[in-house]
C-alpha positions, 0 to 999 in steps of 0.5 A, a space after each residue: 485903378 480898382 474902384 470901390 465897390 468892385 470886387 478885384 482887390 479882394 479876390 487878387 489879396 485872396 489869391 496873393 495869399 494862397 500859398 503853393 505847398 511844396 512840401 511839409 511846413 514849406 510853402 512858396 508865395 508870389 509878389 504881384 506885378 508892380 513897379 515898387 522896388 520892394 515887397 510890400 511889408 503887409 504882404 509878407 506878414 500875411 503871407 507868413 501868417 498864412 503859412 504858419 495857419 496851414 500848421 495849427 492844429 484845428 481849432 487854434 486860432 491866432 492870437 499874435 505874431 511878432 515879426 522882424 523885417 530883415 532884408 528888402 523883398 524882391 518882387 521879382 521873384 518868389 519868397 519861400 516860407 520855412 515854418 518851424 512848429 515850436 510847440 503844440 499844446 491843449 490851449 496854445 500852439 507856437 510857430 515861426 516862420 523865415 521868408 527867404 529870398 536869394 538863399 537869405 532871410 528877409 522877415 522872421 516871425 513867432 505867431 501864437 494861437 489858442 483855442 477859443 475860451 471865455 474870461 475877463 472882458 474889457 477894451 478901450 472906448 473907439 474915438 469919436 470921429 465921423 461915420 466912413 459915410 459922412 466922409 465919402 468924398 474922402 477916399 484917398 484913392 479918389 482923391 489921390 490926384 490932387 494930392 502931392 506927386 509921391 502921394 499921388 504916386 503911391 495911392 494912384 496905384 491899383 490896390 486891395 484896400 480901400 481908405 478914408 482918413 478922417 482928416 483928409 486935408 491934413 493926411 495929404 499935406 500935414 498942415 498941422 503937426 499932431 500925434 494921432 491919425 485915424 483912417 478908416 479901411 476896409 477890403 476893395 470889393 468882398 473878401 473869403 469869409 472865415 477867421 484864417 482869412 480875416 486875420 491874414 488880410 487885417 495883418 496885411 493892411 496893419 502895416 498901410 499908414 501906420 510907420 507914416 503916423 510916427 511923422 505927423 508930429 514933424 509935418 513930415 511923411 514917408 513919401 518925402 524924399 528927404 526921408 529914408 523909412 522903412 519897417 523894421 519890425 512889426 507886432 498884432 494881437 487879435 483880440 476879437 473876430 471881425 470882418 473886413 468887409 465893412 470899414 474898421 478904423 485904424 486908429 493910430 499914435 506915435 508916442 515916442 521918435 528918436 536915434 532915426 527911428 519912429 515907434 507907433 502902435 495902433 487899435 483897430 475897431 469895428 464900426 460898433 466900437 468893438 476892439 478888433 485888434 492892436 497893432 505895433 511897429 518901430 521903422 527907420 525915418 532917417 533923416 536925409 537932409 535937414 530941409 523942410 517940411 515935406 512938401 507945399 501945396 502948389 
């Protein structure tokens, strides 16, 4: 397992999200080895993010993508990027993008970019929760061996992301219901410098924990076996430049569950208090059978 401070996790994220060109506004990307039975909804939007950033024109930076999650990947082979270059104007430029597996579409995705301008400034306050240091003991990574088998499961596995949720307890066994988690997370070891970079590997981690958070309210989560979840669409704004080197925190909600679908937004703030980004997601959390909760604590 990557530990922290090493510098695996971000160079195999760096070289995940260097997409091959096969030719013009077609590229191709991989999936790493692993024993998930699907793509990793972060990577694809990445990835997809990637290749349409090969297409901007200088100057352009992204300032949101909108993406539907269509089909499961196949890790076990390639997926192929087929951008689209809407339009190119002075100050915004549109592409879309289609992943495509098995001659199939599994994710499509709209990003915009623009060029840097001044105007308006404001942001919501960052809550006040504890420092990423004074919860050093709660990696999750660290502690996944104590934590419920699916859990332990899925965090035991190597990784590029590092994660400290505030309330560690209540993130492993939902003892209590509640609205709202905030994590803390950063890159596993240094990550490529540059915006392109940055905003690929924080559309990336967007999609870690957030979909989990429309369970809270229900002492439920997504590695219940009771639970049948997956993303079905997903959203970032950019708002401001950033780095993923030092810890952001993902501060998460969940305003409103029905029909076996959760919807949950997030913002994303650096250590000083500054909005980083803003996220969405809406994902199926269909109810299997009516037991619960999800699970007890031995």
């Amino acid at each position: 397992m990557s530990q922290p401070g090493n510098d695996h996790g971000g160079k195999a994220l760096a070289a995940l999200l260097d997409l091959e060109r096969l030719e013009e506004n077609l590229y191709r990307g991989q999936s790493p080895a692993t024993t998930w039975q699907r793509v990793f909804g972060g990577q694809v939007v990445a990835q997809s993010l990637v290749a349409t950033q090969r297409t901007a024109p200088e100057g352009h930076l992204v300032h949101s993508l909108h993406g539907y999650f269509m089909r499961p990947g196949d890790t076990e082979v390639p997926i192929i990027f087929q951008v689209e270059r809407l339009r190119d104007g002075r100050s915004f430029s549109t592409r879309s993008v289609r992943a495509i597996q098995h001659g199939q579409p599994i994710f499509i995705m709209t990003a915009s970019f623009q060029i840097e301008e001044d105007g308006f400034e404001h942001q919501h306050a960052m809550p006040d929760v504890p420092p990423p240091e004074e919860l050093a003991g709660s990696d999750i990574m660290n502690d996944a061996e104590n934590a419920p088998a699916p859990v332990r499961n899925y965090w035991m596995r190597e990784r590029p992301i590092e994660i400290r949720p505030v309330d560690l307890d209540n993130f492993l066994w939902r003892k209590k219901p509640g609205g709202q988690q905030n994590i803390w997370i950063r890159a596993n070891g240094p990550s490529p410098h540059g915006r392109d970079y940055q905003t690929a590997f924080l559309a990336y981690m967007s999609d870690m924990t957030l979909l989990d958070a429309t369970l809270y309210a229900h002492q439920s989560s997504v590695f219940s076996d009771r639970v049948q979840a997956a993303s079905l669409d997903h959203a970032v704004w950019f708002h401001r430049p950033f780095e993923t080197d030092d810890w952001l925190l993902y501060s998460q909600e969940s305003p409103s569950a029905n029909g076996g679908r959760g919807f949950a937004h997030g913002r994303i703030f650096s250590r000083d208090g500054t909005l980083v980004a803003s996220v969405a997601q809406e994902g199926l959390i269909r109810i299997r059978d009516h037991a619960w909760p999800f699970y007890k604590k031995a």
